[in-house]
N, C-alpha and C positions, 0 to 999 in steps of 0.2 A: 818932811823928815819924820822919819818912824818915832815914834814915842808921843809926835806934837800935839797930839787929839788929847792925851793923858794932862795934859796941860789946859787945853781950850776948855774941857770938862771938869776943870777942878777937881783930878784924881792923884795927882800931886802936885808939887809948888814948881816954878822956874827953877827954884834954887836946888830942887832936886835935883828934875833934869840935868841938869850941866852938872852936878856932882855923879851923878849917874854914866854921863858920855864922858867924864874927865876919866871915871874908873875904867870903860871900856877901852880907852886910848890904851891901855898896860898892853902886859904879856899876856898873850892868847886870844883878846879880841872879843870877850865872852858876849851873847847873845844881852840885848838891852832890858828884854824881860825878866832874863835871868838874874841880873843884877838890881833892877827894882826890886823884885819876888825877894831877894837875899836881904836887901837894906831893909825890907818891911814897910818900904815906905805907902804902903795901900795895900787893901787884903789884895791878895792874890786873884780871884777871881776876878776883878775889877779889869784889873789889869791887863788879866787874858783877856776879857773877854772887847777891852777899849782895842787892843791892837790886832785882834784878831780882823774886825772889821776895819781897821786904817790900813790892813794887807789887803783884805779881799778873801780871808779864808775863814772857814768854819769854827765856831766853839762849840765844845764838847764838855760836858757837865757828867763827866765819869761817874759821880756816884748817883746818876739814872739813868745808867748804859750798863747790860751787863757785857762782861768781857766774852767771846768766843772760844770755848776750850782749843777748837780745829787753829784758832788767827793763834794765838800761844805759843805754839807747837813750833810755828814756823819761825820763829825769832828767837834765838836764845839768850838766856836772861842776862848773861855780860852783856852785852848787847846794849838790854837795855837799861838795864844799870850805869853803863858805859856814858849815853848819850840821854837819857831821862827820856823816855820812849816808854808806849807799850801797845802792840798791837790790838783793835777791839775788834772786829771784824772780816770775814772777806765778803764781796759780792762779786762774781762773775771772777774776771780778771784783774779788781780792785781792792786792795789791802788800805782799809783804812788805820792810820795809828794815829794817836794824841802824843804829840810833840810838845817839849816844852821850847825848843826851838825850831816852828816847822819853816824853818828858811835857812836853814842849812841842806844847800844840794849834796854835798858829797855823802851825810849819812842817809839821806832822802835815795841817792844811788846803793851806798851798801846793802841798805834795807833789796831795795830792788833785786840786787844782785844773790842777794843771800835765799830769796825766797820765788824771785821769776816772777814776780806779779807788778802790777803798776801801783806806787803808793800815792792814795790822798790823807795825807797832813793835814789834823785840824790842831786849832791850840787848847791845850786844858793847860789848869794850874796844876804847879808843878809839883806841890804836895798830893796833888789828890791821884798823879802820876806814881810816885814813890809809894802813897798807899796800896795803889794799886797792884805793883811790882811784888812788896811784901804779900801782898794776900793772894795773888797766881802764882807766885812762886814757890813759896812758904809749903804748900805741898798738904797740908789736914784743910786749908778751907774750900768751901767749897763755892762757886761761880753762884752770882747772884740767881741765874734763872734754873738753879737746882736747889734753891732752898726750899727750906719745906715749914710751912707756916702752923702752930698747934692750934689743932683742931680739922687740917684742910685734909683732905685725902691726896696724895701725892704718887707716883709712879716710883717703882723703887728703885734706888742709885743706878741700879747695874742698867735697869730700860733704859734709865734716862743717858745713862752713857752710851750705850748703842743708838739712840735716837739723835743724841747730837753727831755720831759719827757718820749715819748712815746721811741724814742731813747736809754734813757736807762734801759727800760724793759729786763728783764733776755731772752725773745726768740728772743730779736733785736740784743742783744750781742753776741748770742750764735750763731745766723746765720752768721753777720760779720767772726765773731773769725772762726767758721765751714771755709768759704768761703777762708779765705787767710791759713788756715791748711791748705788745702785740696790744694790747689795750690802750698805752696813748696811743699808738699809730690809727686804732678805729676812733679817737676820741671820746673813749669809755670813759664814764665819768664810777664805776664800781666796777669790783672784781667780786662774783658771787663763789665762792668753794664749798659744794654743798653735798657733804659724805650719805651714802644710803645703803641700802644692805645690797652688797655685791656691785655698788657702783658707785664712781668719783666725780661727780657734774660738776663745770664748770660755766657762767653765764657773766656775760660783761652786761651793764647797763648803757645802754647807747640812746640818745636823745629822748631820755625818760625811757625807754623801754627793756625788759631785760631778754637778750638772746642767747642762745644755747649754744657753745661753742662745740666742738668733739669731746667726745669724755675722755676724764682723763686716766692712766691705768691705779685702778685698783692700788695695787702692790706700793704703788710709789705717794697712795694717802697719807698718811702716819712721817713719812719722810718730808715729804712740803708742807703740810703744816709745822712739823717741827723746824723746818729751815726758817718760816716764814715767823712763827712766832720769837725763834736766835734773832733776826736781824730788828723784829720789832722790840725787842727787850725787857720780852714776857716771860713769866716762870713755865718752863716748858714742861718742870712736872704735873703743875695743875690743870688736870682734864675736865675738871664738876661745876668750877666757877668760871662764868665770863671775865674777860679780860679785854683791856682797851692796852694798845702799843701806837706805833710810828716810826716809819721807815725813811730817810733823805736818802734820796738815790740820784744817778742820771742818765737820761734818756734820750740818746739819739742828741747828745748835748742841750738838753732841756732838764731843768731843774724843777725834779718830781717829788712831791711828800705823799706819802702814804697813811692813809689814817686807818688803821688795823682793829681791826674788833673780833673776837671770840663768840661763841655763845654754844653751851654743849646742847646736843640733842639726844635724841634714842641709838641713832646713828652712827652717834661721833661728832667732833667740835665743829660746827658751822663756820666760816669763816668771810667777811666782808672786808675789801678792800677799799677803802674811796681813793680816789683818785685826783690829786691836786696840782695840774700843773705850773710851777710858780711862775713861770719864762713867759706865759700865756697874756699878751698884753690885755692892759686892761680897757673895758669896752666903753666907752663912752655912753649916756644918756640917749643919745641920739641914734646909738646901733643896738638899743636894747627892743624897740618895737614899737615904740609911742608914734600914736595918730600925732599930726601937728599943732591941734589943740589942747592934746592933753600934755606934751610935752611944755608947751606955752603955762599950762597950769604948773608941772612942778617943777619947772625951771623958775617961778614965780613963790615959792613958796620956800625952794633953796635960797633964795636972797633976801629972804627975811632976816633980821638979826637976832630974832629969839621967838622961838616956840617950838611944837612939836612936830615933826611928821613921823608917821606909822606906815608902813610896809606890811601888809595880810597877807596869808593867803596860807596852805598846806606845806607840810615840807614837799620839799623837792620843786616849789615853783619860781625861784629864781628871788626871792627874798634878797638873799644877802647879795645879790650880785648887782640888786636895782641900788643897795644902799651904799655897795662901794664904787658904782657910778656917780651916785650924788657925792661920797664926797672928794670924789676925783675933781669936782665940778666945782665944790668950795676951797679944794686945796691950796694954799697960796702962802703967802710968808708971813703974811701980814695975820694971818690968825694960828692960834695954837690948837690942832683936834687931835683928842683924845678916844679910844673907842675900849671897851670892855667883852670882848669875843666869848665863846666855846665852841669853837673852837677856831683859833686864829688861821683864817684859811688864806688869805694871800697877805702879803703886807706890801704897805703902802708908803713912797718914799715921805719922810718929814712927818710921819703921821704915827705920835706914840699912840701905840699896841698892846693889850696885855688879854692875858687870856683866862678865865675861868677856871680855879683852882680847888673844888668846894673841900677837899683832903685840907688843903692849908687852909682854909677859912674863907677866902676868896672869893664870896658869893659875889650873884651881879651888885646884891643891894649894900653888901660892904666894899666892895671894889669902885661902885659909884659916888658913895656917904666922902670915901676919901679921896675921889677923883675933881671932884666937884671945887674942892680945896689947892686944884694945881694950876688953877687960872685956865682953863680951857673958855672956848669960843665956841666952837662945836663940837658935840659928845656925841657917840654913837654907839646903842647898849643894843648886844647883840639877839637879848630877849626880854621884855616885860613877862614874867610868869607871878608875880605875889603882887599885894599889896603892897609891901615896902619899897620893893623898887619902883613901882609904878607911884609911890606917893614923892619921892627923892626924883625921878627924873621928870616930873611935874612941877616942882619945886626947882628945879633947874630950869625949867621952861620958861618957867614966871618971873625969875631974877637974873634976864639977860644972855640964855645959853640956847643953842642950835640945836634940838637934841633928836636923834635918827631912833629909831625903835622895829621891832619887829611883833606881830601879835597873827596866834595860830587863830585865822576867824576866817569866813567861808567869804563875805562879803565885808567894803567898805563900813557899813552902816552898822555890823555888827561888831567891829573894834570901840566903837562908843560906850555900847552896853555891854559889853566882855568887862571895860575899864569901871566901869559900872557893878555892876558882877563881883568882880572881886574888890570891892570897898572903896573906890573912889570917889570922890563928894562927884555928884554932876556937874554945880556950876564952876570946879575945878578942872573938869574935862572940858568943856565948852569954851575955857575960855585961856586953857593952853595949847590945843591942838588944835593948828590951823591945818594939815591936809593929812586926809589917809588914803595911801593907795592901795587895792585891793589886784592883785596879778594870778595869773598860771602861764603857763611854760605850752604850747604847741609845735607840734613838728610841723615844718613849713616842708612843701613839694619839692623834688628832684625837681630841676628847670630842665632836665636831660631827657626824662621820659614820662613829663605831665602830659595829660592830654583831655580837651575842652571838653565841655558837653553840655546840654539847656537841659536845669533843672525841672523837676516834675512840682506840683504842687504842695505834695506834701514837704518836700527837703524847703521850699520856698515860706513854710507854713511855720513849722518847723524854727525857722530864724524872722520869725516876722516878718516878714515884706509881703507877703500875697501876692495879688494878682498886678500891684507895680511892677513887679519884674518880673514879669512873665515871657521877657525877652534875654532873660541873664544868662550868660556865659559863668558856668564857673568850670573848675577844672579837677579831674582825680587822678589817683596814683596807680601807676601802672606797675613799677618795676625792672630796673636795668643794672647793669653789671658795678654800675658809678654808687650805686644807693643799697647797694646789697639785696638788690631785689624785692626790697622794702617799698620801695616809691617813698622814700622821706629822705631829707639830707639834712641834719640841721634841726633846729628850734628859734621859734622867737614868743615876745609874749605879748599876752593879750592884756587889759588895765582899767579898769575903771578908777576914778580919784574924783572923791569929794572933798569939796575944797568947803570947810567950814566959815560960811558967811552969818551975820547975825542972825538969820531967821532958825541956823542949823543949830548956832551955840542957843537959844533961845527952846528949840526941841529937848536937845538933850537936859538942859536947864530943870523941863521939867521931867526929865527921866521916860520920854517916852517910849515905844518899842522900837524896834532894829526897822522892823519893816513900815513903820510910819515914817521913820527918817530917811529910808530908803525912795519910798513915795516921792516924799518931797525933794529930794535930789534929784532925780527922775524930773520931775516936775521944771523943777530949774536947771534944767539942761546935761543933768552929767549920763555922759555915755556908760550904760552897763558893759560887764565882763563879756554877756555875750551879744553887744551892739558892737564891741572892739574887735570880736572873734568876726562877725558879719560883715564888716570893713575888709578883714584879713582874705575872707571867701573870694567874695567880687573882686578884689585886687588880684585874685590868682598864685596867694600865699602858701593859704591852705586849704584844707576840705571841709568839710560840714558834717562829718564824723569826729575830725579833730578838735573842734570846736565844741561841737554837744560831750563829747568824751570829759573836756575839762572843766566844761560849765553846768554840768548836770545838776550840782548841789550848790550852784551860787543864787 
């Protein structure tokens, strides 16, 4: 029954409820939110935002959206006055509006009808609807992403209206929309839009690499990024100051978020798209790349009931994807995780989620200090970068808590001394952190057009082995029509994990260096980055370019 979760979550009483459905039983049948929102019985937001998820549709937080002067136009204001509506958007052939009842088909058809486009309804509160109404309508204010902040340099009214207009011309849409198709269907993980004098470059990042696609015209620069920065719900007059946005879109029926970034140059605004497919199932432990003993290790170390593990490596080497496989791995009813993001890249069923907010105050280490406080089992902090957090999710470690981490360091052995480094007592490290994995990201061979060959001795030299395998097959990339001509399809990753045993907590104990702990890891058997890469070679994965490429500086 629609309302019930507002009950199971203590967002109002039984006794509401049924006062609430006694009122709707009346004349006209009025919408269930409508009539909580009116009795006051829970702020508003709540409310929307409880039922929006007991339907299955979107909330919308209006006052961090701005409205589309073009989406406006097409609706008129009886309209929505009429039904508590207001259109924020178009994309392609889709009109998004904030509904304060988006389950009414028949104004869901008006709309349609009135404007020829297909509408997605999401839910907002209904005051911040009516706000909104007053302030596009009202006629002297002006749309959030034309405000102009004192002291910013800004484009003046008249540009900025020409650039929203020309923005949502049917070939400025139709190129965006082209642009980010075309990139999930290659499995681009960025969109590069990179303006230069007398040219429009465009480059998708495809398995760590960035490629050049056809350029785009000239004329129609100035246009897509202003459409692109409308739909991210950036101020489209400011050209001097970077800007971070976010686009929810879908694709090919795949639910897409777009993490949008700004950055001016000599040029003109630089523009990065990341690319986040949300539909993308998630990948288990087991399909991330792990040897069978290394997997053995940290499947052994996720079933601990409290301590550390650390996740190393560069950005872009698959970090966060190894830590939302572990906690796919821990996920279960019988514990409560909590994780601490910036940015929240996919979400995870039963698994409260919050994201990095440093504007509201929302650092990792105050987001943590009061996380710690909600009974969690396993926490998972999307960055150690200070002291503070690193002395708080140590501290977590020690008093019974699971805790996932991430740390920018080249090798395992050097997240010891990093934590070191920035003021952690030693025998505090030593003796909350049971395993740090150290990873990179390699493109694995088209199986479609690899092809064998016996290595010479220097490439044998090269990855250790000498003159043992003097008889090894390994294999390179050719290039075929499957792979883009690239000879690569794909990524997996390569791993080293030191699993900290006495003799390790003992090292770090007394603060030795990175590479005497390294030594003795080595010693006691743990596979290097590029002993994992060397497995990957011989098995026929990947090349021995790809390997030395990632392992250069491990």
């Amino acid at each position: 029954m629609i309302g019930e979760s507002l009950v199971e979550k203590g967002i109002i009483t039984r006794k509401q409820m049924d006062e609430a459905l006694q009122d709707q039983k009346g004349p006209g049948g009025e919408f269930l939110g409508l009539i909580l929102a009116r009795r006051k019985y829970a702020p508003e937001h709540l409310i929307a935002k409880a039922l929006s998820e007991e339907l299955g549709l979107a909330f919308m937080d209006l006052s961090r959206y701005s409205i589309e002067a073009a989406a406006i136009k097409l609706v008129p204001e009886s309209v929505c006055r009429k039904y508590t509506l207001i259109p924020v958007y178009q994309a392609g052939r889709n009109l998004t509006v904030a509904m304060a009842d988006p389950t009414d088909e028949a104004v869901k058809d008006e709309i349609k009808g009135l404007t020829k486009l297909n509408v997605r309804p999401v839910f907002s509160p209904v005051s911040e609807i009516r706000n909104q109404i007053e302030k596009e309508y009202a006629g002297p204010a002006k749309p959030a992403y034309m405000a102009q902040s004192p002291g910013q340099s800004a484009a003046p009214r008249k540009e900025v209206e020409e650039l929203i207009e020309v923005a949502s011309l049917a070939p400025v849409i139709q190129v965006v929309d082209t642009l980010v198709t075309k990139a999930v269907e290659l499995g681009a993980s960025d969109i590069h839009l990179e303006p230069d004098q007398g040219h429009f470059y465009c480059r998708y990042r495809i398995d760590g690499i960035l490629r050049e696609i056809p350029e785009l015209p000239k004329k129609y620069e100035a246009a897509i990024i202003s459409r692109i920065k409308i739909m991210s719900n950036m101020d489209i007059a400011e050209k001097r100051l970077p800007q971070d946005g976010r686009i929810q879109t879908t694709v090919a029926g795949k639910s897409v978020d777009l993490r949008v970034s700004t950055f001016p140059t000599l040029s003109g605004e630089n523009v990065v798209l990341r690319i986040l497919d949300r539909s993308r199932a998630f990948l288990e432990l087991e399909g991330l790349g792990f040897a069978p003993d290394n997997l053995k290790k940290i499947e052994k170390a996720i079933k601990r009931p409290f301590g550390m593990i650390l996740v190393t490596g560069p950005t872009g080497s698959g970090k966060t994807t190894t830590l939302y496989a572990a906690l796919n791995k821990v996920n279960s009813l019988d514990k409560n995780i909590m994780t601490l993001e910036d940015p929240v890249e996919y979400e995870i069923p039963r698994v409260r989620q919050s994201q990095v907010n440093t504007k509201a105050g929302l650092t990792f280490a105050a987001g943590l200090r009061s996380m710690v406080r909600q009974d969690p089992d396993v926490i998972m902090i999307g960055e150690i970068r200070d002291k503070e957090t690193a002395d708080i999710a140590i501290h977590a470690a020690l008093t019974g808590h699971l805790v996932f981490s991430t740390l920018h360091t080249n090798d395992s052995a050097s997240a010891a001394t990093r934590l070191i480094d920035i003021g952690v007592e030693p025998f505090l490290v030593g003796t909350s952190v049971i395993a740090i994995v150290a990873q990179r990201l390699v493109r694995t061979l088209c199986p479609n057009c690899r092809k064998p060959y016996t290595p010479g001795k220097e490439e044998l030299d090269l990855l250790g082995l000498g003159a043992i395998e003097d008889k090894a097959v390994f294999y390179k990339e050719t290039g075929c029509r499957r792979c883009f001509e690239t000879g690569y399809a794909g990524r997996t990753g390569i791993f080293e994990i030191l699993a900290l045993d006495d003799k390790m907590k003992e090292l770090i104990s007394r603060k030795v260096s990175s590479t005497q702990i390294h030594e003795a890891a080595v010693d006691a058997g743990m596979k290097t980055l590029r002993d994992d890469g060397t497995l990957k070679v011989k098995a026929g994965a990947t090349t021995v370019a790809e390997v030395l490429r990632v392992t250069k500086e491990a």
